[in-house]
C-alpha positions in Angstrom: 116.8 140.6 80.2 113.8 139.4 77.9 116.0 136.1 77.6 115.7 136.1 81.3 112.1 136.5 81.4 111.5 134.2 79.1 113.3 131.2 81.3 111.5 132.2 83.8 107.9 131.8 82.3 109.7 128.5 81.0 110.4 127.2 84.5 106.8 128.3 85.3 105.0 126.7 82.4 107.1 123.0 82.9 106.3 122.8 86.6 102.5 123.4 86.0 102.4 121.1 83.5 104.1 118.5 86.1 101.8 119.1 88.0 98.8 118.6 86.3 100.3 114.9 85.2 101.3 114.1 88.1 104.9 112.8 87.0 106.2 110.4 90.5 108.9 112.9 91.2 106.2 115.7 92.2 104.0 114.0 94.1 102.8 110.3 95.8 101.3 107.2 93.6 97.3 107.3 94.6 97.0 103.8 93.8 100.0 102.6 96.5 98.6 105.0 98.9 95.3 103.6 98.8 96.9 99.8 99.3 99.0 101.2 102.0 95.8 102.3 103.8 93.7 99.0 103.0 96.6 97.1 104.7 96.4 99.4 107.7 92.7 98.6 108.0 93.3 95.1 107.6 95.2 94.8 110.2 93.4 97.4 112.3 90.0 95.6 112.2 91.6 92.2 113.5 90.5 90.7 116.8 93.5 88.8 118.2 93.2 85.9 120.8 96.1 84.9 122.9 96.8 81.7 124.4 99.5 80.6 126.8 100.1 76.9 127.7 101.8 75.0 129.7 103.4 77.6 132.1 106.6 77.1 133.7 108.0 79.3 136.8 111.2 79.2 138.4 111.1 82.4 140.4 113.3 84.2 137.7 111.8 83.0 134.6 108.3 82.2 133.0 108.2 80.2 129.9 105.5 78.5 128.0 103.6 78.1 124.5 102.0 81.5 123.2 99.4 80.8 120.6 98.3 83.6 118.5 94.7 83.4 116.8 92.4 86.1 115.2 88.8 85.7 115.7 87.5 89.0 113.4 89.3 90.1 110.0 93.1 89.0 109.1 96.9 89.8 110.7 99.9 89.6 109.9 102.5 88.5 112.4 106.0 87.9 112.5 106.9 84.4 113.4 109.3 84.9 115.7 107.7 86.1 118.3 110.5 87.9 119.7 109.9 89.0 123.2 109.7 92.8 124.2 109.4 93.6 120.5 106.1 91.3 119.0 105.1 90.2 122.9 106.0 91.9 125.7 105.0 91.5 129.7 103.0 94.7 130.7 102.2 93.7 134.2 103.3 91.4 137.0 100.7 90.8 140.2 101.5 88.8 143.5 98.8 86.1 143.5 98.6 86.6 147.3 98.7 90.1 148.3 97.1 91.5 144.5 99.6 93.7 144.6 101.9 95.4 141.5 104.9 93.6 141.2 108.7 95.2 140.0 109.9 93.2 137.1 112.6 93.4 134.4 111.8 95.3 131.6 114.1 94.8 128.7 114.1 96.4 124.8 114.7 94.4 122.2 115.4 96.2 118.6 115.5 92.9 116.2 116.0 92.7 112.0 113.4 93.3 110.4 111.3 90.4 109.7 111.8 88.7 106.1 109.1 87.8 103.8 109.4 83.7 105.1 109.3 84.6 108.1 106.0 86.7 107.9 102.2 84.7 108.1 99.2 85.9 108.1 96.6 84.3 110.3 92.8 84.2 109.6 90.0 83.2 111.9 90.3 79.2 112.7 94.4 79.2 112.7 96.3 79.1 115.3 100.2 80.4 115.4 102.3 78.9 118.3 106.4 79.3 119.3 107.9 78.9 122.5 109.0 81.9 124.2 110.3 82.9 127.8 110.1 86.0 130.0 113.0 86.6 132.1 111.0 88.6 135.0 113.2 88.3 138.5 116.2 88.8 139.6 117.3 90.2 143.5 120.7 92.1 141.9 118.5 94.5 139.7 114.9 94.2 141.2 115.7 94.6 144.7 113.1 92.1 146.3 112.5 88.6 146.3 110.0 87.0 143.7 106.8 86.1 144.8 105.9 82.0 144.4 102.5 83.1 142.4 102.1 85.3 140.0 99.7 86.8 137.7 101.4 88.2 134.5 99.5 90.5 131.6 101.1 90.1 128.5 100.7 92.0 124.8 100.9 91.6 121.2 102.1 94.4 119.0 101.2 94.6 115.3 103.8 95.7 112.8 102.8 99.0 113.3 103.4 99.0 116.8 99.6 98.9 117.8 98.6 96.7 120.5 96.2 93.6 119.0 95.6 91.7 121.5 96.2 91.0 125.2 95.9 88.0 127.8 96.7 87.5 131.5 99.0 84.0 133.1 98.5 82.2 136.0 101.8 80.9 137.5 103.0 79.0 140.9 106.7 78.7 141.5 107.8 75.2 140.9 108.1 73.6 143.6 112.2 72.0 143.7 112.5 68.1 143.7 113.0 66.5 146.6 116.1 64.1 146.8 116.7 61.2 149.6 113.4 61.2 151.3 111.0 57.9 150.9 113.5 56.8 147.2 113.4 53.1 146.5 117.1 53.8 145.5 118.5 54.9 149.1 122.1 53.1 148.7 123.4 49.9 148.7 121.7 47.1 151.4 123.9 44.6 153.0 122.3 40.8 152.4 121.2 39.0 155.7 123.2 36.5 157.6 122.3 33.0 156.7 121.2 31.0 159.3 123.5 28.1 160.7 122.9 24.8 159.4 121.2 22.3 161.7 123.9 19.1 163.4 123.3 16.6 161.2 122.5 13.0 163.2 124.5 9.9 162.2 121.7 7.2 160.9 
């Protein structure tokens, strides 16, 4: 019994003292908690411009050049740009009517990013990649793509915060016309020469 009692107040006495020192395996590091927070408010604080150039549309697809830039503070982005994880399309408009569109919405669950493939942008640089939107198609959508659109894209943070949005201006392109007014319109039979003239005897 008193040997009892006596591992009990031994127990007692060992976790107080753990306590007190704070030994890792009773409670969380201060010091990486408080880097953990001054990331989050790094990246919190950032004012993120976005950029699209050169926009293509097909009817089905919109493609393009996204450039990501920060205007305020610092972020960190993945490189890859992967659509519907780092950029997604939250909004499609008809240019003519101004009316909500129905578009594809797809997930996308990628590998997390590694440490080369990570950047972190402060104001004056730019970040740019390629990317493409596939946003039509009759068999799932039901309806027939508008020729103009208006599309609002996002940018999500690591975290999952949205950082920044921007809104494209597309026009269907328009398909190339073959045949009509080409310099190359087939093969062109000569013209007859003319008959030679009698020739007099001098």
């Amino acid at each position: 019994m008193h040997l009892r009692q006596s591992a009990l107040v031994l127990v007692a006495f060992l976790l107080a003292l753990a306590a007190c020192a704070g030994l890792p395996f009773f409670g969380r590091s201060e010091d990486g908690h408080r880097e953990q927070d001054s990331a989050s408010r790094q990246d919190s604080s950032a004012e993120v411009v976005l950029e699209f150039q050169d926009p293509h549309y097909d009817g089905e697809t919109l493609s393009g050049r996204l450039l990501v830039g920060v205007t305020k503070g610092a972020l960190r982005i993945d490189k890859r740009l992967i659509v519907s994880a780092s950029v997604e399309v939250e909004s499609v408009w008809d240019c003519t009517t101004g009316q909500p569109v129905g578009f594809l919405e797809v997930d996308s669950f990628p590998r997390p990013a590694r440490e080369d493939e990570l950047l972190t942008l402060t104001p004056g640089y730019w970040y740019g990649a390629d990317v493409s939107f596939f946003l039509f198609d009759p068999k799932f959508t039901g309806t027939q793509a508008p020729d103009c659109i208006e599309v609002g894209i996002l940018y999500r943070m690591e975290n999952g915060d949205v950082a920044g949005r921007s809104r494209i201006h597309a026009e269907r392109a328009a398909p190339p016309v073959s045949g009509a007014g080409s310099a190359d319109a087939g093969p062109v039979q000569p013209s007859p020469e003319p008959p030679a003239a009698d020739e007099k005897a001098p």
